[in-house]
C-alpha positions as CSV (number, residue, x, y, z in Angstrom):
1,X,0.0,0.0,0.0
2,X,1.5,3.2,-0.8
3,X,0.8,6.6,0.4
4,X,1.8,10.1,1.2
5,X,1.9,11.8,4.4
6,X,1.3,15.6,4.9
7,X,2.3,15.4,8.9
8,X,4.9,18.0,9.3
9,X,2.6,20.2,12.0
10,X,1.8,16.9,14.0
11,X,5.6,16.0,14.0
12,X,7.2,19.3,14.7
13,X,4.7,19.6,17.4
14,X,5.6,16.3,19.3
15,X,8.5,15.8,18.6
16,X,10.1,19.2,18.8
17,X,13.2,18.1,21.4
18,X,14.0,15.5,18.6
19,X,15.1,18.1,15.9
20,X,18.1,18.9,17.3
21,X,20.2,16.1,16.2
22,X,23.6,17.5,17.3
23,X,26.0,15.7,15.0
24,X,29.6,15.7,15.3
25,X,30.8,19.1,13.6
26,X,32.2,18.3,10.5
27,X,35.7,20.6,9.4
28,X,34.0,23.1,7.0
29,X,37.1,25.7,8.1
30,X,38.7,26.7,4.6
31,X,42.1,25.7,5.2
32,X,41.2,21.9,6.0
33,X,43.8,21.2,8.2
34,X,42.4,17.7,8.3
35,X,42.3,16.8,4.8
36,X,44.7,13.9,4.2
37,X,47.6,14.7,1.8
38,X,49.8,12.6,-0.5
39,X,53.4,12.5,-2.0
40,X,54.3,13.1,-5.6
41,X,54.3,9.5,-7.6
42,X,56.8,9.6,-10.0
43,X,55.1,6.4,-12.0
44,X,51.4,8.4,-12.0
45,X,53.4,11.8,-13.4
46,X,55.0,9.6,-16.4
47,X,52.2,8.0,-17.6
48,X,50.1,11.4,-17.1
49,X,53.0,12.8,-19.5
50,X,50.9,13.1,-22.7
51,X,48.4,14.8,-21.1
52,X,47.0,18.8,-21.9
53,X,46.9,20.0,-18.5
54,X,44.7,23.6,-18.4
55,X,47.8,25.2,-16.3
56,X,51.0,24.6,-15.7
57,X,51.6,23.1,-12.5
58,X,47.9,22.8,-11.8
59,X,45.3,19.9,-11.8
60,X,42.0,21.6,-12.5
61,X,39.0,19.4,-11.4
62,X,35.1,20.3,-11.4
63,X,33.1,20.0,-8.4
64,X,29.5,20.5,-7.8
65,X,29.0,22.0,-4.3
66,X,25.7,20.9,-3.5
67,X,25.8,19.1,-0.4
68,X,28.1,16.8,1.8
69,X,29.1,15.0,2.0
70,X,30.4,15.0,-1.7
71,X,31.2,18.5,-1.4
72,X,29.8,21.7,0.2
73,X,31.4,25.2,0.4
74,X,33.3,26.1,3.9
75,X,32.9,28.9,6.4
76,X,34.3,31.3,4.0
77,X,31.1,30.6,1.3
78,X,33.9,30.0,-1.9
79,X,36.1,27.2,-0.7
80,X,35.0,23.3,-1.8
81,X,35.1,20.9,1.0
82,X,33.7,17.2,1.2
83,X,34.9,13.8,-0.1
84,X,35.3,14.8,-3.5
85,X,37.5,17.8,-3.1
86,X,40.1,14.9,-0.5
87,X,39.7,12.4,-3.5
88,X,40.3,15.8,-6.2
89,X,43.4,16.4,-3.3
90,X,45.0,13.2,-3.4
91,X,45.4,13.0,-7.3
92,X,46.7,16.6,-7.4
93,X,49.4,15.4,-4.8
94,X,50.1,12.6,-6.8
95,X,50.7,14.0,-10.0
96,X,52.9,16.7,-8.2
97,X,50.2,19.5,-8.8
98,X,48.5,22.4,-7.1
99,X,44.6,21.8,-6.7
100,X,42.4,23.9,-7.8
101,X,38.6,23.2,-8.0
102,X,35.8,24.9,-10.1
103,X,32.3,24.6,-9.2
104,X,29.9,23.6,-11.6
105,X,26.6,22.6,-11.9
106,X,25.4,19.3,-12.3
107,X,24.0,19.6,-15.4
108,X,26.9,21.2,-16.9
109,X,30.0,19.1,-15.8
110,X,29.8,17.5,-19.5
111,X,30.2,20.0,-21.2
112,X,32.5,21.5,-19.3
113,X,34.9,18.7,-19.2
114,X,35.0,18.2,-22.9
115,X,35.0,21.6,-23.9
116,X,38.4,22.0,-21.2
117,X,36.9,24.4,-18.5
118,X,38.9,21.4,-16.4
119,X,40.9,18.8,-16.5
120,X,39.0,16.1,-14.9
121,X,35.5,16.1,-12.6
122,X,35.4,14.7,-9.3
123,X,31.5,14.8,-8.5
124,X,30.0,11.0,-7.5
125,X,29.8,10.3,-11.4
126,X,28.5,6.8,-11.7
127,X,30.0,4.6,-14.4
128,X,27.6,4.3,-17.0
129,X,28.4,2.4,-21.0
130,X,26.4,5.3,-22.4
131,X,29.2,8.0,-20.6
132,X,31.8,5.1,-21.6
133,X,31.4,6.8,-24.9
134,X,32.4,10.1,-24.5
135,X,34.6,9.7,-21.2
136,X,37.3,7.5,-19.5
137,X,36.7,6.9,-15.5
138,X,38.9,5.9,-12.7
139,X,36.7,5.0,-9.6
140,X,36.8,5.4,-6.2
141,X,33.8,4.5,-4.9
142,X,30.8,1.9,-4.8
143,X,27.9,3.7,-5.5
144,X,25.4,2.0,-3.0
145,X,21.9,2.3,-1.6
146,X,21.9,2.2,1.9
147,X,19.2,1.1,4.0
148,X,18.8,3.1,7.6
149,X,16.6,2.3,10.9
150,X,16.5,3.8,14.6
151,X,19.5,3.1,16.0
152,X,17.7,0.8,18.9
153,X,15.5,-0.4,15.9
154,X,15.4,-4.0,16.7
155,X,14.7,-5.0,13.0
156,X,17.7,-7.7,11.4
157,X,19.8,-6.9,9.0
158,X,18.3,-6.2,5.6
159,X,19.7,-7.9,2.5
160,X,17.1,-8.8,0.6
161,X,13.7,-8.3,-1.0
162,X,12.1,-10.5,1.3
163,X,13.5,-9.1,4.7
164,X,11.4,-5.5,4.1
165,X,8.1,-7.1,3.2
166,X,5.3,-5.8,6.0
167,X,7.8,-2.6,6.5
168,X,7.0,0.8,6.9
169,X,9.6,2.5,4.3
170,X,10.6,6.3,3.5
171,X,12.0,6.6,-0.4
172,X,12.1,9.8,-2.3
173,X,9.6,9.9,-5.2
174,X,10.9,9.8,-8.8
175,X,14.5,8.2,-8.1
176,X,16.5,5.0,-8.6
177,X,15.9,4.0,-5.1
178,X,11.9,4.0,-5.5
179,X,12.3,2.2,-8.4
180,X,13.9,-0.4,-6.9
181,X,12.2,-0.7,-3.6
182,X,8.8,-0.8,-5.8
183,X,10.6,-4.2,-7.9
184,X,11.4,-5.4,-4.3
185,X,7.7,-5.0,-3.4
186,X,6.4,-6.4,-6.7
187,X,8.4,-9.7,-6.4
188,X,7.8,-10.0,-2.7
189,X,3.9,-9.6,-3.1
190,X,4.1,-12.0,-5.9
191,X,5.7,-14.5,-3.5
192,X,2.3,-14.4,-1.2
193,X,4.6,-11.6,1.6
194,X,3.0,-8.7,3.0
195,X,3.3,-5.4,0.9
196,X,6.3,-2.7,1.9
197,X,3.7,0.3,3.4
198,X,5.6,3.4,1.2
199,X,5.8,6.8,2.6
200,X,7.1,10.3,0.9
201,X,7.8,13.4,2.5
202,X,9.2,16.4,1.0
203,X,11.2,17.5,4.6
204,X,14.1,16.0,5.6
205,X,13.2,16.5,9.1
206,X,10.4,15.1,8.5
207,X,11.9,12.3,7.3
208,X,13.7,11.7,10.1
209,X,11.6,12.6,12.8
210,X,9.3,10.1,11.4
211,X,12.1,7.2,12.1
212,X,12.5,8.7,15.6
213,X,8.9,8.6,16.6
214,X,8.3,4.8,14.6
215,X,6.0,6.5,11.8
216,X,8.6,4.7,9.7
217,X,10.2,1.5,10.2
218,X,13.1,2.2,7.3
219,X,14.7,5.0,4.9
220,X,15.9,3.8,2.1
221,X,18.1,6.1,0.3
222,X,21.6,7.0,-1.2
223,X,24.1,5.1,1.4
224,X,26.9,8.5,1.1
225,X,24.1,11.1,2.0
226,X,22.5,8.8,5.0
227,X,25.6,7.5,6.8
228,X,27.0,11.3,6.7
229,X,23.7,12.0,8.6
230,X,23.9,9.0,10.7
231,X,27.5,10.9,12.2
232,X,24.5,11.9,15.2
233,X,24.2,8.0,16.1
234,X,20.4,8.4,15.8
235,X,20.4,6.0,13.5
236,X,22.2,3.1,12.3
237,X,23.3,1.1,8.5
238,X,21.1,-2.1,8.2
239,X,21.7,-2.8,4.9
240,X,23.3,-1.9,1.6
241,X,22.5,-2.5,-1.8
242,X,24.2,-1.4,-5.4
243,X,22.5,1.8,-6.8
244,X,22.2,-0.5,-9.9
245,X,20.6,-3.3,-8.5
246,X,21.0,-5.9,-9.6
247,X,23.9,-4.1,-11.8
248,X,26.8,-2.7,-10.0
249,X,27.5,0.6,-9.9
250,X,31.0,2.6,-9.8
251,X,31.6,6.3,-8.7
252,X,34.7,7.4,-10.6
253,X,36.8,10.5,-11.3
254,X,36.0,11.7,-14.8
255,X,38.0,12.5,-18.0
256,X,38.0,13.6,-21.2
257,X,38.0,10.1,-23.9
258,X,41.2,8.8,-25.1
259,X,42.7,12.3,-23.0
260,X,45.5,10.2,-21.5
261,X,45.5,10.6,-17.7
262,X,43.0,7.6,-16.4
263,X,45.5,5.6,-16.2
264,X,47.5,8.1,-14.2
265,X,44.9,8.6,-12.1
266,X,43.9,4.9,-11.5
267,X,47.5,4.6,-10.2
268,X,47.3,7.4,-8.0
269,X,44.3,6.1,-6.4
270,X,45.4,2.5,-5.9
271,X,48.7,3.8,-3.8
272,X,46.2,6.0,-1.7
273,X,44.1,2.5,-1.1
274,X,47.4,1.2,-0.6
275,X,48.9,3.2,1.7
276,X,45.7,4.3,4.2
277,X,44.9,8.2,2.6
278,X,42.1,6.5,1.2
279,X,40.5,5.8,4.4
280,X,41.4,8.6,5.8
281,X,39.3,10.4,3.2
282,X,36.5,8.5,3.4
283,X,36.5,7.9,7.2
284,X,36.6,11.9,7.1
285,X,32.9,11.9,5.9
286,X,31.1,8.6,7.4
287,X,31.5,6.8,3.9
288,X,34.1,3.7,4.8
289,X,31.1,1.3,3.8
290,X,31.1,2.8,0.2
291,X,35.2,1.9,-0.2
292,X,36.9,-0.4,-3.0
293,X,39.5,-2.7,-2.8
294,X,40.8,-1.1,-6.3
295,X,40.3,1.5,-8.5
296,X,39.7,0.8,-12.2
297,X,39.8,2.0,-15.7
298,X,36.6,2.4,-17.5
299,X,35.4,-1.0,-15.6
300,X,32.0,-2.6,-16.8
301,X,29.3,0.4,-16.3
302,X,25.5,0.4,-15.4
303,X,23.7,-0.6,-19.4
304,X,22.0,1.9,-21.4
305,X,18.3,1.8,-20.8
């Protein structure tokens, strides 16, 4: 059964004490003080010889600052900070550069890349055959689903269609995640279970505040944006799933086609898995259950529809 809930008023009223979450504070100073830093590679800066970089001495990679914990702007309202910009960090280090990020919308980090406004974009790109075509990828991180629940919730773990069957569950209209949670409910009503009970809200207090008070049994959405929320220990990871399920699905940092620095890249990345960085950068934002065991060049990406 699926329905939506207007019961912001109800909420707020009730549960008033409950919307302030304290999370740990985050470094959003400018200077990042925290960010982990890497030596030069001689190796990475040979085979990223034949590359046009856009200065000399610089790597220039496009961010979109949108929200953490992918990347936000600091205290000083100009600065990039988040995952991306310690992943955009630790390449630049590598290949003996000076960072220096551009923001960019969403929408326009295509045609910015190939038209050279930067060298390569670092903004939680998934790996797709149909963006095989126009650009090479070196990822970093498993784009994943995650499933969250009060953190005294005494539900199992979740890691399958089966387990959410009779569950209350919050999913953002229109995206990937519905879609899937709605093939989940399909095959487990098919199979004689109870239906998944499917609630929207537009408020992300809301959201939560619905989890807190057992409106909702479950939020299922994208695993980077919920365990950087879950920092407050309000709630808790009780199960992951690939963004494209059944598929899997690879964030990567992006570059022009046949440009000539993925490789580079991809062997920057593997000495930062190698040597701890890595960790450190995720561990930074809450997102160690999205890390690989390797980076890759232009691995097997989500199908064209």
């Amino acid at each position: 059964m699926t329905h939506r809930r207007n019961i912001l008023s109800a909420l707020l009223a009730t549960l008033l004490p409950l919307a302030a979450l304290a999370q740990p504070a985050a470094d959003l100073s400018p200077e990042q003080a925290g960010r982990p830093r890497a030596q030069k590679l001689d190796e990475a800066v040979k085979l990223a010889k034949d590359f046009k970089f856009q200065k000399e001495g610089v790597f220039v990679v496009g961010t979109t600052t949108g929200r953490l914990p992918f990347a936000a702007y600091a205290t000083d309202t100009k600065t990039p900070v988040g995952n991306a910009p310690d992943i955009a960090q630790l390449v630049a280090d590598s290949l003996g550069r000076k960072l220096e990020l551009v923001s960019t919308a969403w929408a326009d980090w295509p045609l910015g890349l190939q038209s050279g406004k930067f060298d390569v974009v670092v903004s939680n790109v998934t790996v797709t055959e149909e963006r095989k075509e126009k650009f090479d990828f070196s990822t970093y991180r498993n784009d994943q689903i995650g499933i969250y629940v009060k953190s005294d919730s005494k539900l199992g773990a979740i890691k399958e269609p089966k387990d959410i069957a009779g569950l209350k569950v919050i999913v953002s209209a229109s995206t990937n995640q519905e879609q899937i949670l709605l093939r989940w409910n399909k095959q487990n009503v098919a199979a004689g279970l109870k239906p998944v009970e499917i609630q929207y809200y537009d408020d992300d207090v809301v959201q939560r505040l619905a989890i807190q008070s057992g409106r909702a049994d479950a939020y299922v959405g994208p695993n980077a944006i919920a365990a950087y929320e879950a920092r407050d220990g309000k709630t808790k990871l009780a199960g992951v799933f690939s963004g494209g399920w059944p598929q899997n699905a690879e964030i990567a940092v992006t570059s022009r086609k046949g440009s000539g620095i993925a490789d580079a890249i991809t062997l920057a990345l593997n000495a930062q898995i190698r040597n701890g960085n890595y960790a450190k950068a995720l561990s930074r934002w809450n997102l160690n259950s999205e890390a690989i065991e390797a980076s890759r060049t232009n691995p097997p990406g989500l199908p064209k529809n």
